[in-house]
VEXKE-686483 format. One record per atom (N, C-alpha, C): x, y, z; residue in three letters. Coordinates in pm, whole numbers. Example, Ala and Ser with C-alpha at 12.3 -4.5 7.8 and 13.67 -1.06 7.14 Angstrom:
// residues 2
{X->1319	Y->-569	Z->780	sedo->ALA}
{X->1230	Y->-450	Z->780	sedo->ALA}
{X->1320	Y->-330	Z->780	sedo->ALA}
{X->1285	Y->-225	Z->708	sedo->SER}
{X->1367	Y->-106	Z->714	sedo->SER}
{X->1290	Y->3	Z->787	sedo->SER}
//
This chain:
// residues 159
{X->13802	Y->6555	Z->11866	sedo->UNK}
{X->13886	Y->6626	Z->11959	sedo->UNK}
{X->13866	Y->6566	Z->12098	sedo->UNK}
{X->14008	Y->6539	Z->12141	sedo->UNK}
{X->13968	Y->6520	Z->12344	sedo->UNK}
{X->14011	Y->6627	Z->12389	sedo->UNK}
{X->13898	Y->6638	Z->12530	sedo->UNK}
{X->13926	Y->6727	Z->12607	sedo->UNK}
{X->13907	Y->6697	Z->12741	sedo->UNK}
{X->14026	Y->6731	Z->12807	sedo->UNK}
{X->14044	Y->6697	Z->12919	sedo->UNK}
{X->14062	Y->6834	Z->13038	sedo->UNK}
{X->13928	Y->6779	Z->13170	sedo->UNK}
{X->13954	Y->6900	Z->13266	sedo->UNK}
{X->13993	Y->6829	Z->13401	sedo->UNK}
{X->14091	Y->6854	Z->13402	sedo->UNK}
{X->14204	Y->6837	Z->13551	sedo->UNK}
{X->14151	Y->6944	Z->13661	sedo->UNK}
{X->14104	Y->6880	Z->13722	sedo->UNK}
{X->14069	Y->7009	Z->13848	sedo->UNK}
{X->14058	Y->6962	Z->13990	sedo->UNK}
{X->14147	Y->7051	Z->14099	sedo->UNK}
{X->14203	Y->7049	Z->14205	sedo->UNK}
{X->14025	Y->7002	Z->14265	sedo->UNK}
{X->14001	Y->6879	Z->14357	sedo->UNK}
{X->13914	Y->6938	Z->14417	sedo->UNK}
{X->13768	Y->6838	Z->14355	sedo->UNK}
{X->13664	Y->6791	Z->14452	sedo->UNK}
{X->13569	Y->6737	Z->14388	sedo->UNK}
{X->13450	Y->6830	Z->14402	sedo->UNK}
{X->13376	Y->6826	Z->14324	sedo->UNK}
{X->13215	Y->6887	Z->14332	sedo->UNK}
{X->13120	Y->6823	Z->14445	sedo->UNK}
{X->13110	Y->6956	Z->14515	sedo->UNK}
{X->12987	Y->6879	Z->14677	sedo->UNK}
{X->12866	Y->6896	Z->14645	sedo->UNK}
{X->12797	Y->7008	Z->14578	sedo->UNK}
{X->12702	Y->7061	Z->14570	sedo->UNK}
{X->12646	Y->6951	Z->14483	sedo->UNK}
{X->12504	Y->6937	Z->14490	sedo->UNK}
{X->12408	Y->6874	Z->14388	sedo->UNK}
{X->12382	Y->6917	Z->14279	sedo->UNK}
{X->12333	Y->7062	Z->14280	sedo->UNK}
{X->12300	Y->7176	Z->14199	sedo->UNK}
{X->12453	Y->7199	Z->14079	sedo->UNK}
{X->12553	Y->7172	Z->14102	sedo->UNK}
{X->12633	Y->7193	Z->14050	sedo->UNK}
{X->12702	Y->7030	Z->13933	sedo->UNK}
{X->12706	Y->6932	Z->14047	sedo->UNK}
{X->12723	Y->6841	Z->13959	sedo->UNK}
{X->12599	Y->6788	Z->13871	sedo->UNK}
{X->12492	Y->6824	Z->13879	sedo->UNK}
{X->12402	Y->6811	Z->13795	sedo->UNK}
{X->12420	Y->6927	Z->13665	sedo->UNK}
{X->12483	Y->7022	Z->13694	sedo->UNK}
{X->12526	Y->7136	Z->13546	sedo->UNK}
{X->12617	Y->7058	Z->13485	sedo->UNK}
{X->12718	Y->7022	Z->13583	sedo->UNK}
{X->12845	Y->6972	Z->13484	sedo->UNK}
{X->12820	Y->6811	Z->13415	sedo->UNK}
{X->12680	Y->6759	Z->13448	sedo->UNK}
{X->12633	Y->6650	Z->13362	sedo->UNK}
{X->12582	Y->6662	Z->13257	sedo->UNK}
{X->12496	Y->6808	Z->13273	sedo->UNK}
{X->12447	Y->6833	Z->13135	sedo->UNK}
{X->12529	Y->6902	Z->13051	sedo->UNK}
{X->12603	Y->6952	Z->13091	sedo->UNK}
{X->12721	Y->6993	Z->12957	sedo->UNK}
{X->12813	Y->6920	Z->12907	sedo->UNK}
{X->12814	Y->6808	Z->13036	sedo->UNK}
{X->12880	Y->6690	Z->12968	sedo->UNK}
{X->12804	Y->6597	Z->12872	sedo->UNK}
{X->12708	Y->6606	Z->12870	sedo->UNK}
{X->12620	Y->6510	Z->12757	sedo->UNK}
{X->12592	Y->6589	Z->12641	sedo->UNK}
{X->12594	Y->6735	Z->12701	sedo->UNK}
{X->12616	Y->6810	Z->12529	sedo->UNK}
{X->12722	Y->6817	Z->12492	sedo->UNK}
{X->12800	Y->6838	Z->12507	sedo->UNK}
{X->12932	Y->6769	Z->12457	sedo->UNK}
{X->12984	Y->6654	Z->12423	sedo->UNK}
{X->12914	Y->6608	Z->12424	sedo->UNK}
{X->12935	Y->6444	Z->12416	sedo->UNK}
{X->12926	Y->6434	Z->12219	sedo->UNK}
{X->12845	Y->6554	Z->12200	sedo->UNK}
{X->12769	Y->6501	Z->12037	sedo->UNK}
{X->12952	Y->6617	Z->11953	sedo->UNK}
{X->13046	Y->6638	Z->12033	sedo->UNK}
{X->13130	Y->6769	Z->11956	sedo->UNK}
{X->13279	Y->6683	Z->12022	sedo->UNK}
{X->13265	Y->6620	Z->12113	sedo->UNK}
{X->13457	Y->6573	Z->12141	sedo->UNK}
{X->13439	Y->6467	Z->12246	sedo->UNK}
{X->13497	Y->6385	Z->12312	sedo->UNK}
{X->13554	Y->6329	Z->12355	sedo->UNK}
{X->13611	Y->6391	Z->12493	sedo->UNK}
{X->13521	Y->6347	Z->12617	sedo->UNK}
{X->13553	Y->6485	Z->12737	sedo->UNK}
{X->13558	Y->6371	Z->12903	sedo->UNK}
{X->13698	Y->6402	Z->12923	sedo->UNK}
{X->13686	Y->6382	Z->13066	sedo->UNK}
{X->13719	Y->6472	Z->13164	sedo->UNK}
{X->13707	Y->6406	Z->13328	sedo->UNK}
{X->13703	Y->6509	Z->13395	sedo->UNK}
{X->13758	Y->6428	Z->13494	sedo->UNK}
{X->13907	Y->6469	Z->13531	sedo->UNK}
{X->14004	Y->6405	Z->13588	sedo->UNK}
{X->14002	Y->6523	Z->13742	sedo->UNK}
{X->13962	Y->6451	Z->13869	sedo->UNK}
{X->13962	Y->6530	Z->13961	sedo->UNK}
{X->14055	Y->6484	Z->14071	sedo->UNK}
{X->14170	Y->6581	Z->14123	sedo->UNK}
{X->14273	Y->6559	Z->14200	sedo->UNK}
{X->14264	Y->6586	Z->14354	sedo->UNK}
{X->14323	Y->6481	Z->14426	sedo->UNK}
{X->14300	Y->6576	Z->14575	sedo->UNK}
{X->14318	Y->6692	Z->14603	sedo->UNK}
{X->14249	Y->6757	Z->14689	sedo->UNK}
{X->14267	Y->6885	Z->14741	sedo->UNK}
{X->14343	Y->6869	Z->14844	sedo->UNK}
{X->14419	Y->6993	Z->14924	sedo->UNK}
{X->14506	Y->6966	Z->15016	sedo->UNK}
{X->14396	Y->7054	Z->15094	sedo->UNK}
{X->14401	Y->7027	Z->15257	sedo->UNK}
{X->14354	Y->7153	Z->15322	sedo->UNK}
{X->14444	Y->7227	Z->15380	sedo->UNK}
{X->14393	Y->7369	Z->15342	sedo->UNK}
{X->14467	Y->7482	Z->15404	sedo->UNK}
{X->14397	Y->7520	Z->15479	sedo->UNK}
{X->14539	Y->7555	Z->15641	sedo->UNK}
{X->14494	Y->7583	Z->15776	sedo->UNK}
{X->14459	Y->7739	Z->15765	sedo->UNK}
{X->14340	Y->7788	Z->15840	sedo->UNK}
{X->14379	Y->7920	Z->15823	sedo->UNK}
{X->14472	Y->7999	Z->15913	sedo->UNK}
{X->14526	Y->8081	Z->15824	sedo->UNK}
{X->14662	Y->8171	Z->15886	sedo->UNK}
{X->14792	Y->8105	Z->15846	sedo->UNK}
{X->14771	Y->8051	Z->15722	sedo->UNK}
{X->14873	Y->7898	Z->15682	sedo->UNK}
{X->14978	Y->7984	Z->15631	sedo->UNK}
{X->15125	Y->7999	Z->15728	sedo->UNK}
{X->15243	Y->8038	Z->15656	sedo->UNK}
{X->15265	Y->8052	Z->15501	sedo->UNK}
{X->15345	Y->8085	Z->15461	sedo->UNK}
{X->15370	Y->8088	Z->15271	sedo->UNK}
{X->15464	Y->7985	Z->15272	sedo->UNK}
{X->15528	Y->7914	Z->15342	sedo->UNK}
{X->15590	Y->7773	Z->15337	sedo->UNK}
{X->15477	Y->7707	Z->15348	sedo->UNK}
{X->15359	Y->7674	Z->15434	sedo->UNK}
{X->15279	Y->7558	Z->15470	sedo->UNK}
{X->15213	Y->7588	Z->15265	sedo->UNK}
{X->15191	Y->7739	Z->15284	sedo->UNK}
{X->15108	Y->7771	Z->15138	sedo->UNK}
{X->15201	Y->7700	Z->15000	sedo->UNK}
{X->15292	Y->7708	Z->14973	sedo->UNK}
{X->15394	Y->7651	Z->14919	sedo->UNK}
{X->15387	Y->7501	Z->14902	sedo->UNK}
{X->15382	Y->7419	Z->15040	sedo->UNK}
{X->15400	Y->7288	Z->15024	sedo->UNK}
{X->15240	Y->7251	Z->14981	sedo->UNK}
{X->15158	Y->7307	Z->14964	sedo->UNK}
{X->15022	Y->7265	Z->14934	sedo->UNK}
{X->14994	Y->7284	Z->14780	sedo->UNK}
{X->15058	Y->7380	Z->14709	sedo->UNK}
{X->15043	Y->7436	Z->14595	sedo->UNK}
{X->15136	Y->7273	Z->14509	sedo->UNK}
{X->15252	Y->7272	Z->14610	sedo->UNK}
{X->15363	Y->7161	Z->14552	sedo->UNK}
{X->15274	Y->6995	Z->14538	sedo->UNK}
{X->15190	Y->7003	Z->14663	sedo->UNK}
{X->15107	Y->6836	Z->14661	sedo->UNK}
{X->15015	Y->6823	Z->14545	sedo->UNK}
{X->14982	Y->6954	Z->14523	sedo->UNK}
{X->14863	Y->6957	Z->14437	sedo->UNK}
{X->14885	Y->6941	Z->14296	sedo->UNK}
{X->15068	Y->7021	Z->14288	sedo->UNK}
{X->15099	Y->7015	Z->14166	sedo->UNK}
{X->15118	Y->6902	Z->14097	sedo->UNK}
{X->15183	Y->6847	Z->14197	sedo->UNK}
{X->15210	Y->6678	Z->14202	sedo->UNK}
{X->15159	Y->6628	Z->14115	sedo->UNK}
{X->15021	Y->6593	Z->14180	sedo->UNK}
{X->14905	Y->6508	Z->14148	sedo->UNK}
{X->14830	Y->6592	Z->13998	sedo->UNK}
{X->14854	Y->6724	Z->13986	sedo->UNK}
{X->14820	Y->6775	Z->13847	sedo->UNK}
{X->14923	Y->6685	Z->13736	sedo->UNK}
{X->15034	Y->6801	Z->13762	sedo->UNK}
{X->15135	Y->6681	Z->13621	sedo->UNK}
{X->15153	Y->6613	Z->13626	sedo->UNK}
{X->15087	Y->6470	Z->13747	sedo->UNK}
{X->15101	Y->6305	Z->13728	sedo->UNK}
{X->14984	Y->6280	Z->13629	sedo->UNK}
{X->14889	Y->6354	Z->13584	sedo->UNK}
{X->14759	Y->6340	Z->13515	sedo->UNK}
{X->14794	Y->6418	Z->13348	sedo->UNK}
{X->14852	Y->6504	Z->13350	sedo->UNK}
{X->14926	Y->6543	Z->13233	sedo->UNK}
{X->14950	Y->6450	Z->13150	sedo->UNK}
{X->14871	Y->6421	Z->12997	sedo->UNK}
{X->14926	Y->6363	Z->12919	sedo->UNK}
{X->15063	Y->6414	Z->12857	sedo->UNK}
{X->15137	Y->6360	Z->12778	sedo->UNK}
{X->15289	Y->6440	Z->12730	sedo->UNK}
{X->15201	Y->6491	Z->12607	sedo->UNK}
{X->15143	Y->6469	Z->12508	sedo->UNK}
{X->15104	Y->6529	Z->12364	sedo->UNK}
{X->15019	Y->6621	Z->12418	sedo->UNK}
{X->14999	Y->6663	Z->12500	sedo->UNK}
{X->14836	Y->6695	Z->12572	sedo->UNK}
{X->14896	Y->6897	Z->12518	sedo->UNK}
{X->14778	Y->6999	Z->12459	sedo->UNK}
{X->14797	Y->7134	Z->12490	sedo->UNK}
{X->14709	Y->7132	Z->12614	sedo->UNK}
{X->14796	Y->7232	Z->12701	sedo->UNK}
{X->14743	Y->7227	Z->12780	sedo->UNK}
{X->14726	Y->7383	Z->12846	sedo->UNK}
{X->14602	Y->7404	Z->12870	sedo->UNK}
{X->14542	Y->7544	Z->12900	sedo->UNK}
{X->14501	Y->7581	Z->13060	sedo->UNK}
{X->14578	Y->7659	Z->13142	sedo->UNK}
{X->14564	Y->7641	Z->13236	sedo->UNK}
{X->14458	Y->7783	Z->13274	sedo->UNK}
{X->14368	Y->7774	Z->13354	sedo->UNK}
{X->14275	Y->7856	Z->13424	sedo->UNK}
{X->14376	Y->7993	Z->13537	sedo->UNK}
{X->14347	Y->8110	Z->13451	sedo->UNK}
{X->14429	Y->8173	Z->13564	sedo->UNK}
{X->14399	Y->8314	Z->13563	sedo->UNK}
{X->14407	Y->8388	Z->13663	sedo->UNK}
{X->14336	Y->8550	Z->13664	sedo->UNK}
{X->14475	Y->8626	Z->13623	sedo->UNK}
{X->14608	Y->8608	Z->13598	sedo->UNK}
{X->14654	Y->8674	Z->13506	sedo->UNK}
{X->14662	Y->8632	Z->13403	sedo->UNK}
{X->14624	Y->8567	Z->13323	sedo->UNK}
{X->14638	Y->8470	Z->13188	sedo->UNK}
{X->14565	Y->8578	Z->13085	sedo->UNK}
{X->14531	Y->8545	Z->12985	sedo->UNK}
{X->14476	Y->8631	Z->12866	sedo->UNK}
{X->14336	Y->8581	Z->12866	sedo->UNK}
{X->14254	Y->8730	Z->12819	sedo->UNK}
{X->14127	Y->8719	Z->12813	sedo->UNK}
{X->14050	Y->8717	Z->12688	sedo->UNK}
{X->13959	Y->8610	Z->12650	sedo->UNK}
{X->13903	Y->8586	Z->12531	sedo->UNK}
{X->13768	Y->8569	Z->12557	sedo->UNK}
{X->13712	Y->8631	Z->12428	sedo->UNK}
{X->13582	Y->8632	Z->12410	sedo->UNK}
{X->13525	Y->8508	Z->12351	sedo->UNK}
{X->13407	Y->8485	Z->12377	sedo->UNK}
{X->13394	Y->8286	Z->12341	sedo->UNK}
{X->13404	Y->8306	Z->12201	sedo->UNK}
{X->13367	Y->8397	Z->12099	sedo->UNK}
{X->13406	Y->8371	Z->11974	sedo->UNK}
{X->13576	Y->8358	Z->11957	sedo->UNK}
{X->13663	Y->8448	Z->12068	sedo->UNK}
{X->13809	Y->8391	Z->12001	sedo->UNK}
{X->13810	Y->8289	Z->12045	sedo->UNK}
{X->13762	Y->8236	Z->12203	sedo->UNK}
{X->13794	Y->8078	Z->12239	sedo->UNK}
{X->13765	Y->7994	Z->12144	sedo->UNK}
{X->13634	Y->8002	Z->12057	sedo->UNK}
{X->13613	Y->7927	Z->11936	sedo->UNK}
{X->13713	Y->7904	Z->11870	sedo->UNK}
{X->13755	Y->8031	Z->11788	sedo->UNK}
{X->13878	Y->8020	Z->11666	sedo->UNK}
{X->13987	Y->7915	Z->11746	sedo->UNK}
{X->14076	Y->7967	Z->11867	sedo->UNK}
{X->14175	Y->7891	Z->11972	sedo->UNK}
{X->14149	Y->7787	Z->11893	sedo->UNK}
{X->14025	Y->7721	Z->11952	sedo->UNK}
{X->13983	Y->7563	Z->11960	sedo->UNK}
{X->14029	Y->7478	Z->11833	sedo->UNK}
{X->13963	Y->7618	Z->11758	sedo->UNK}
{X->13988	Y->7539	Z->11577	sedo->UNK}
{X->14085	Y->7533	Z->11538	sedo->UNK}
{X->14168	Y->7632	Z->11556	sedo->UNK}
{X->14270	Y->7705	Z->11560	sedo->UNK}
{X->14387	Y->7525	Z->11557	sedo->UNK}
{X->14379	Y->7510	Z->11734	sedo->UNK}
{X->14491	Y->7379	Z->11723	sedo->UNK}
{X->14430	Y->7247	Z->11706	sedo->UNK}
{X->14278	Y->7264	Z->11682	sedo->UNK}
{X->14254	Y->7134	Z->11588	sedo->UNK}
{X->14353	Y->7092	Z->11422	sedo->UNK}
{X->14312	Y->7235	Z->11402	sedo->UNK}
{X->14370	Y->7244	Z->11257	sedo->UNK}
{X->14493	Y->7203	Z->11212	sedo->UNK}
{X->14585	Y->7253	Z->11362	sedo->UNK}
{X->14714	Y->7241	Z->11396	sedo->UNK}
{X->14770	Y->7152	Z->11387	sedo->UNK}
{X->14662	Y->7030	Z->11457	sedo->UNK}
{X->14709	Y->6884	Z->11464	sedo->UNK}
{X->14747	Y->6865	Z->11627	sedo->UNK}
{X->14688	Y->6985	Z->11694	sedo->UNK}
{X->14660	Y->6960	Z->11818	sedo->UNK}
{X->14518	Y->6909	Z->11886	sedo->UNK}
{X->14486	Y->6809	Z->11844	sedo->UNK}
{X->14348	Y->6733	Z->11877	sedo->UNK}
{X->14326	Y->6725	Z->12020	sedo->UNK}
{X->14409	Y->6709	Z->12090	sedo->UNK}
{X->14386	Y->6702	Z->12244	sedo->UNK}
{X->14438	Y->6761	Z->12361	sedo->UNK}
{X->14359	Y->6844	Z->12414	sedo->UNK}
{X->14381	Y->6966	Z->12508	sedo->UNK}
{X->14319	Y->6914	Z->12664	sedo->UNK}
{X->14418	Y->7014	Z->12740	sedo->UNK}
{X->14357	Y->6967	Z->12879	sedo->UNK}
{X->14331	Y->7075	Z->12947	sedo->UNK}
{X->14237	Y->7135	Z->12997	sedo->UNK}
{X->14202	Y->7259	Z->13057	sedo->UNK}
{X->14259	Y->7205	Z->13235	sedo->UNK}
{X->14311	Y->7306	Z->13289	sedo->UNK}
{X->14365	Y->7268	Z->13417	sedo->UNK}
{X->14283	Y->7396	Z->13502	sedo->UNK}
{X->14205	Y->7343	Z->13609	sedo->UNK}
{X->14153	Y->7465	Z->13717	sedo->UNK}
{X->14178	Y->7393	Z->13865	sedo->UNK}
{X->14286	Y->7494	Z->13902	sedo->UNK}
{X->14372	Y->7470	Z->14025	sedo->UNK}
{X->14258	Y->7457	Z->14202	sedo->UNK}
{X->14327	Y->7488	Z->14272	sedo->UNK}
{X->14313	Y->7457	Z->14405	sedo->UNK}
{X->14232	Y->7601	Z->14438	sedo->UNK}
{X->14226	Y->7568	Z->14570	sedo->UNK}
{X->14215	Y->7746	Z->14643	sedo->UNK}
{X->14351	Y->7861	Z->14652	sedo->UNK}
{X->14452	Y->7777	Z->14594	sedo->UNK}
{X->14578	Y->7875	Z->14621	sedo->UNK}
{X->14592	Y->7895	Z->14520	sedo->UNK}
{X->14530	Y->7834	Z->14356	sedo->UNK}
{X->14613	Y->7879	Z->14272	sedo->UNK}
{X->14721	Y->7757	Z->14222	sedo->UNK}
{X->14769	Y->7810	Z->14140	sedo->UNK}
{X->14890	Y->7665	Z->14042	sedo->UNK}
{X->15015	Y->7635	Z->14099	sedo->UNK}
{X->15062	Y->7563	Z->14147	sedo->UNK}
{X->15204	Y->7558	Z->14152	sedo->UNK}
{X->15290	Y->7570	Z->14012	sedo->UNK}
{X->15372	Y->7656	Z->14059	sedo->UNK}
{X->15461	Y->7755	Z->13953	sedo->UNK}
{X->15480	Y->7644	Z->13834	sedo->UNK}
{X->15539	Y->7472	Z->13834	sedo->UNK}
{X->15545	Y->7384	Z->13757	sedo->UNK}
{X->15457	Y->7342	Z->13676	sedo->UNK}
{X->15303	Y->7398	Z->13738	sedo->UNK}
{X->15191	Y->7342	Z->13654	sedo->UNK}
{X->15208	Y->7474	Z->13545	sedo->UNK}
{X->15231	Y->7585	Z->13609	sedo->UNK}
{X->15220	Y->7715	Z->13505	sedo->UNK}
{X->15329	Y->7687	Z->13437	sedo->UNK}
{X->15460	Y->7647	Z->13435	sedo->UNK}
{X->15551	Y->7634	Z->13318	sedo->UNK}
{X->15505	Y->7539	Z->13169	sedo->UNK}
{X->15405	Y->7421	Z->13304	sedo->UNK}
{X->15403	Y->7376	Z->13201	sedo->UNK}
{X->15288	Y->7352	Z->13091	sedo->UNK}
{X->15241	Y->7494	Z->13141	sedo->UNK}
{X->15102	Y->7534	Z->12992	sedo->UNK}
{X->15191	Y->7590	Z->12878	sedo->UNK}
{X->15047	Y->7576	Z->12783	sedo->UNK}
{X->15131	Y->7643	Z->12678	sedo->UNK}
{X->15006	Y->7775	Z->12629	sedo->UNK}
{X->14954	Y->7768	Z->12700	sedo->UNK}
{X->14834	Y->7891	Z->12713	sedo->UNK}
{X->14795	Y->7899	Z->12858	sedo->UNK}
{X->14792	Y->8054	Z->12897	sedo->UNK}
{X->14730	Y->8042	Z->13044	sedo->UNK}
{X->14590	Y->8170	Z->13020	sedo->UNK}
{X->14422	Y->8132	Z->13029	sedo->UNK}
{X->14322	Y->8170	Z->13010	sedo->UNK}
{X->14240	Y->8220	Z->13106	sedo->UNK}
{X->14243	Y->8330	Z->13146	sedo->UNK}
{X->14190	Y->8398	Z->13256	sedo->UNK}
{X->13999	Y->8441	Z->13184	sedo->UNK}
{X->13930	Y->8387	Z->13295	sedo->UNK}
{X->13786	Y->8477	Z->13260	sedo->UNK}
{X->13750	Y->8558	Z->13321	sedo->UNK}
{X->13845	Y->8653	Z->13395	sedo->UNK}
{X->13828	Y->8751	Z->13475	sedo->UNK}
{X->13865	Y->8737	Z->13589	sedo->UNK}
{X->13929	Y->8938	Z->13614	sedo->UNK}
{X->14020	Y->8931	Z->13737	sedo->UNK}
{X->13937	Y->8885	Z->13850	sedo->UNK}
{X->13790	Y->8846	Z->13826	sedo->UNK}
{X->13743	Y->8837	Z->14010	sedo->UNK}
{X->13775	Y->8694	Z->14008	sedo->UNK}
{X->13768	Y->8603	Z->14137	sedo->UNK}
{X->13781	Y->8490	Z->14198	sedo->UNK}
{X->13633	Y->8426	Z->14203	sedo->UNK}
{X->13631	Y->8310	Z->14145	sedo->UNK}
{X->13550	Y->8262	Z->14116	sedo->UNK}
{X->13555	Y->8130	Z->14210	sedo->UNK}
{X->13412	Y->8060	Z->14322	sedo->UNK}
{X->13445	Y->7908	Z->14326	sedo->UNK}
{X->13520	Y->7793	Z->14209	sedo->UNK}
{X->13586	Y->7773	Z->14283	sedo->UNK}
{X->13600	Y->7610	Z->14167	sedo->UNK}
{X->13534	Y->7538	Z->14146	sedo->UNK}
{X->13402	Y->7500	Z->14198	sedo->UNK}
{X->13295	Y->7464	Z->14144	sedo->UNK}
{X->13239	Y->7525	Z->14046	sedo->UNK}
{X->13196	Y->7618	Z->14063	sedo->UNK}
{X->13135	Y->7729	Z->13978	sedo->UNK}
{X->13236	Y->7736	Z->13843	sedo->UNK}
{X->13368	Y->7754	Z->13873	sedo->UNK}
{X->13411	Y->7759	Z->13744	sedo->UNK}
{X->13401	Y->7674	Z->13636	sedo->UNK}
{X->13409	Y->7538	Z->13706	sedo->UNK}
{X->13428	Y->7410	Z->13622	sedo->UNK}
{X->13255	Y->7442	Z->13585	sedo->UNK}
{X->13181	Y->7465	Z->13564	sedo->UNK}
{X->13066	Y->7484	Z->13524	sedo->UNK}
{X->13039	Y->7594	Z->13424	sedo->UNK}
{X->13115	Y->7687	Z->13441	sedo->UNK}
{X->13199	Y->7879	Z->13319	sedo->UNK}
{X->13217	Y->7743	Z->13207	sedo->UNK}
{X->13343	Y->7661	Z->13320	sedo->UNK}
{X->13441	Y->7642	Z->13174	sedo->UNK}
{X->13380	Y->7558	Z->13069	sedo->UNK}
{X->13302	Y->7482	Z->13138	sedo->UNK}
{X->13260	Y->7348	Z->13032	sedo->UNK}
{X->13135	Y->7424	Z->12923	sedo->UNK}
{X->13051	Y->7518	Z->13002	sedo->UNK}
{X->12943	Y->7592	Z->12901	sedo->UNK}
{X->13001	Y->7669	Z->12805	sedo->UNK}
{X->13115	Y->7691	Z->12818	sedo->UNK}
{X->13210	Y->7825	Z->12738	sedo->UNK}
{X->13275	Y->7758	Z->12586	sedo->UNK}
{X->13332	Y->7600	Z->12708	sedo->UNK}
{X->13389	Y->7506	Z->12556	sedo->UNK}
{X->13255	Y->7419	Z->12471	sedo->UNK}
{X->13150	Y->7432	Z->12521	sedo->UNK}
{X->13084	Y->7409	Z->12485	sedo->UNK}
{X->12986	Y->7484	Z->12377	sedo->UNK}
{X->12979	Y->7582	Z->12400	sedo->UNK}
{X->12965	Y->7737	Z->12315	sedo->UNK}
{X->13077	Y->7777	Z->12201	sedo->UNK}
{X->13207	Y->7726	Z->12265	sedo->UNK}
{X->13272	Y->7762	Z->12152	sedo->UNK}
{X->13243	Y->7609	Z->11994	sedo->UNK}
{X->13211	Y->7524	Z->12068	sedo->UNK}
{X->13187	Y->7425	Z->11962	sedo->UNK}
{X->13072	Y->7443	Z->11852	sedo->UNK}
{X->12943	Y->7529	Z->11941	sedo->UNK}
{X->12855	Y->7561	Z->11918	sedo->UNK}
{X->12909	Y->7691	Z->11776	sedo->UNK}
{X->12981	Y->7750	Z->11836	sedo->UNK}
{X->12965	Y->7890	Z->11753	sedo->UNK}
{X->13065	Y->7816	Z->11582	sedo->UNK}
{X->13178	Y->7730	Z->11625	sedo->UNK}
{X->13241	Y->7661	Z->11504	sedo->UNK}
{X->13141	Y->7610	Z->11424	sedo->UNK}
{X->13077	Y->7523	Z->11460	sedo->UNK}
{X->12945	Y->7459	Z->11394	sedo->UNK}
{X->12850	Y->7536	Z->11349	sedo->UNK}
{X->12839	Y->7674	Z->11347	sedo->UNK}
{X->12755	Y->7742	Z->11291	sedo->UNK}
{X->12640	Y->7720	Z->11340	sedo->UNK}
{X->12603	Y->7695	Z->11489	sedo->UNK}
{X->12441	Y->7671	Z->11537	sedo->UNK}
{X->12430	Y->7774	Z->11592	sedo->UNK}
{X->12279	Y->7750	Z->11604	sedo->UNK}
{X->12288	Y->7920	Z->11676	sedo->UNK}
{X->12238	Y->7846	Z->11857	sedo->UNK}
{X->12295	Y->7918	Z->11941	sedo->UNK}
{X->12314	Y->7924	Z->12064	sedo->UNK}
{X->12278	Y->8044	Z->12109	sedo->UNK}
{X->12221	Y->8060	Z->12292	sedo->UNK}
{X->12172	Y->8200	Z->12293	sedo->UNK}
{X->12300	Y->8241	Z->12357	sedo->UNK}
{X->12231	Y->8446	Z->12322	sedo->UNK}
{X->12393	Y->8524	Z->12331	sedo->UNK}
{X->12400	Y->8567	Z->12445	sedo->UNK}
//
């Protein structure tokens, strides 16, 4: 399986890109994983909903220029549907089985998706209504797909 995470934005922290190395090397032994990172735009504060708009649009840009076409693609979002890592498991298997081998998890900007990136999921996966860093998330997300590989494989992982 490939899996691909598109995300608005690079990792500053030390503490953080050192998590998302080690889940990237455990993963390494279950799929095929990159981590495609897009400019961020900066937003001024007090930034109109036009200035907010044209930032959501740059960002989107540069998201669906990274979009493979075969790609499922699962976008990160606080209204999206909520799953427990055992259903994220099944999901996973779910469009392996399908003959969907390669998925791209998308985690947006500080504003959120431009409306084009949301058309063009075909799952949108919320892990809860609070707001999470984007750092921090990309660190949820990769331990979560990583857990769900865990729980397919029948290992035991702690709960």
């Amino acid at each position: 399986m490939r899996i691909t995470l598109i995300t608005v934005g690079k990792i500053k922290e030390k503490f953080y890109r050192d998590a998302v190395e080690e889940y990237t090397r455990r993963l390494s032994r279950y799929c095929k994983l990159d981590i495609v990172e897009v400019a961020d735009e900066k937003t001024p504060d007090n930034a109109s909903e036009a200035e907010n708009q044209k930032i959501l649009s740059r960002e989107g840009d540069r998201i669906l220029s990274r979009i493979r076409d075969n790609t499922y693609v699962i976008t990160l979002a606080i209204k999206g549907q909520m799953l427990d890592s055992v259903e994220l498991s099944k999901q996973l298997d779910m469009l392996s089985v399908s003959g969907k081998s390669d998925i791209t998890f998308i985690i947006g900007g500080s504003l959120g998706l431009d409306s084009r990136v949301d058309k063009r999921a075909d799952f949108a996966l919320s892990f809860s209504r609070m707001t999470f860093p984007h750092q921090l998330m990309r660190v949820i997300l990769l331990e979560q797909i990583y857990r769900a590989f865990r729980i397919s494989a029948n290992e035991p992982y702690h709960k």
